[in-house]
Phi, psi and omega in degrees: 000141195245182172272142174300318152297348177290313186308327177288323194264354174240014167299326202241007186271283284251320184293128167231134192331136171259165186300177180250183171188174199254141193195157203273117207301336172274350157260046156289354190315158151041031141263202193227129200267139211230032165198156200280155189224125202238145175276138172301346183193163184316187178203101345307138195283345170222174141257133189227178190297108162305358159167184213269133186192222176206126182246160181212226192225155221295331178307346177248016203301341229251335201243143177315152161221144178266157191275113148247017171182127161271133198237132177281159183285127166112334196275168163248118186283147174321170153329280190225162175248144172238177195314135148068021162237149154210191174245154160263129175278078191311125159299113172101014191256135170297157173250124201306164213279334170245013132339111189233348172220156194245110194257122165300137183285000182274317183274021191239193123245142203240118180243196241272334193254024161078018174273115168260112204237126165311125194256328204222119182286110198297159134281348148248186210261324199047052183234154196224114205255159199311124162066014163317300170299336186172126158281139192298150187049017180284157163306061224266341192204139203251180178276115181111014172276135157313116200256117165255185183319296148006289193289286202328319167307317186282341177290329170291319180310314197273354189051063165224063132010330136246100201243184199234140206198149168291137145325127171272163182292153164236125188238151173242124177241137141242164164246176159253179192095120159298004176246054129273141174215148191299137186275019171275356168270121189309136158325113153242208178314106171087005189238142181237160189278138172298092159274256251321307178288295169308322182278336168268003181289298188292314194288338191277321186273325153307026174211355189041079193233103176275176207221133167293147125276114190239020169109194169257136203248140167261151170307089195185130221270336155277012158252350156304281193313305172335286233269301207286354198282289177322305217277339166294341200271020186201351202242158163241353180190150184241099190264132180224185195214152181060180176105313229271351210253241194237003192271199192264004170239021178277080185273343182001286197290309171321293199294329190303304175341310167283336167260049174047040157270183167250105174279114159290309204206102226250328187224119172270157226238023199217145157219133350291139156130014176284301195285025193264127172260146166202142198212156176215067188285119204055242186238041175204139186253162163205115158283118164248104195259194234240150199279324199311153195279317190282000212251308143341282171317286203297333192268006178273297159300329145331291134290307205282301188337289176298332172263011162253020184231313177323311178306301159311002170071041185233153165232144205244139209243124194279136166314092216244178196178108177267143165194147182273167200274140192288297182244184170269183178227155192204146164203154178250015174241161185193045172270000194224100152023107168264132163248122170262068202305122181230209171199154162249125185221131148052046142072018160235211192236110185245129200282125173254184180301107170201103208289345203149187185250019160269344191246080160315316209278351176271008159263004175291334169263005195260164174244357163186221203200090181310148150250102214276110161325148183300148172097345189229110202286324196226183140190133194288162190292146174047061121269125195282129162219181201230131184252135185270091168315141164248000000 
């Protein structure tokens, strides 16, 4: 049995980078970019107006100016402004070339022959100057950024339109057990409905990542060997649920054993989530996570989350929030890693209704999950902890 951090740390040694490919910059959300991205031009490409005002030049701020043009965001401005002229102006309209300050149209006044006189002295220039943001062929986005909305803007800003990205994993989701039925089947006797496979399925999709599904595998130890036999051979990775743990029918460990993987890791030091496995033959994986649902879940973050970002060459930073604990906490064995499922109300950290790690409906109230370290029995109320988003 290993510490959750190691597990975590020998997860993600284990990833090796899948190929790129060339893909059109608007279906990029939550990929991963596998080349460096340089700007074609300055940023702002000029200098322009930081809002709508009048600009002129600062040797005239003290003396009346006549309007010699109005200019639009997209217009072309005169040239040059000479003594005691200026332009009226647009947020984001360029500025003639020896503009040196922008009068806000709230600090100015207009008297009867249309003369503009400045009421009020800016601390600033309020010009927003050519290549302030980026200089053309500067490094504007690097290889292994994650591309959100962000990126995508900046990929347009730069015209680049076509960018080279990691490939996603190709994933295989089952669950194991003879007591699972698909949940469009009436319950019977001794039968529980598969959340599982869906739920991890759904976690595979919040991240937009897709998934094979391929059923339920029964506890049957050549049909197990068969379906993981199959399923390597088109897959980069194999999640499977239940199976993992020490009874006569946790054949997982067994069947990997026979198609020559390297079981990394069979048991975490963490609770839930002590029966979670990972193996590796070549360049194909299979996580065998714990059939209980919250034990599944967690280690689904934990682990799968970060090493399917990995593959893609991102590393991946979980959404973290310190805020204190409402009452205390207490458990009395602490030989293990605890993942706690919690909610944040009124910016503090509150605990919900959680029975084990058979009680799903308690991440429907939770919004994450602390990690309360091996050895530590309490923690006191209004104490700062750090909650793991999910």
């Amino acid at each position: 049995m290993i510490s959750l951090d190691d597990a975590i740390k020998l997860t993600l040694e284990n990833a090796q980078t899948l190929e790129t490919e060339k893909i059109s910059f608007l279906n990029s959300l939550n990929r991963i970019l596998s080349e460096n991205v340089y700007s074609d031009i300055d940023i702002p490409p000029f200098n322009k107006s930081a809002m709508d005002g009048y600009a002129c030049r600062k040797i005239d701020i003290n003396i009346p100016l006549t309007v010699i043009q109005t200019v639009l965001a997209g217009e072309t401005p005169v040239k040059y402004i000479n003594k005691g002229e200026c332009i009226k102006i647009m947020t984001g309209a360029k500025l003639p070339e020896n503009a040196d300050y922008v009068a806000k149209i709230e600090d100015t006044k207009t008297d009867k022959d249309g003369k503009i006189y400045i009421t009020k002295i800016d601390n600033k220039d309020n010009i927003i100057y050519k290549a302030e943001d980026l200089k053309k062929n500067e490094c504007i986005l690097k290889i292994g950024t994650l591309i959100r909305p962000a990126e995508i803007a900046t990929l347009a800003t730069v015209g680049k339109t076509t960018i080279s990205v990691y490939r996603k994993p190709k994933i295989a989701i089952a669950s194991t057990g003879n007591e699972l039925i698909e949940p469009e089947n009436i319950l019977e006797e001794n039968k529980i409905r598969n959340s599982n496979a869906y739920q991890l399925i759904a976690l595979c999709q919040k991240i937009m990542i897709d998934t094979n599904y391929v059923g339920i595998i029964k506890d049957n130890l050549t049909e197990t060997t068969n379906k993981i036999s199959s399923l390597i051979l088109n897959n980069d990775i194999i999640i499977l649920t239940g199976g993992v743990s020490m009874g006569d029918y946790d054949l997982i460990p067994e069947t990997l054993k026979q198609l020559n993987f390297e079981i990394i890791f069979h048991t975490i030091s963490v609770q839930p989530g002590k029966p979670t496995l990972f193996a590796k033959k070549d360049n194909k994986y299979v996580f065998g996570l714990p059939g209980n649902p919250v034990s599944s879940f967690l280690q689904f973050e934990l682990l799968v989350k970060p090493f399917i970002y990995k593959l893609m060459n991102h590393n991946y930073q979980p959404v973290l929030c310190s805020a204190p604990l409402v009452y205390n906490y207490k458990r009395k064995k602490s030989e293990r890693t605890a993942l706690v499922p919690v909610k944040i109300e009124n910016s503090m950290v509150h605990f919900v209704e959680y029975h084990g790690s058979s009680h799903l409906l308690a991440l429907n109230n939770a919004d994450g999950f602390i990690i309360i370290p091996e050895g530590t029995t309490e923690i006191p109320a209004n104490t700062y902890v750090t909650v793991r988003y999910f």
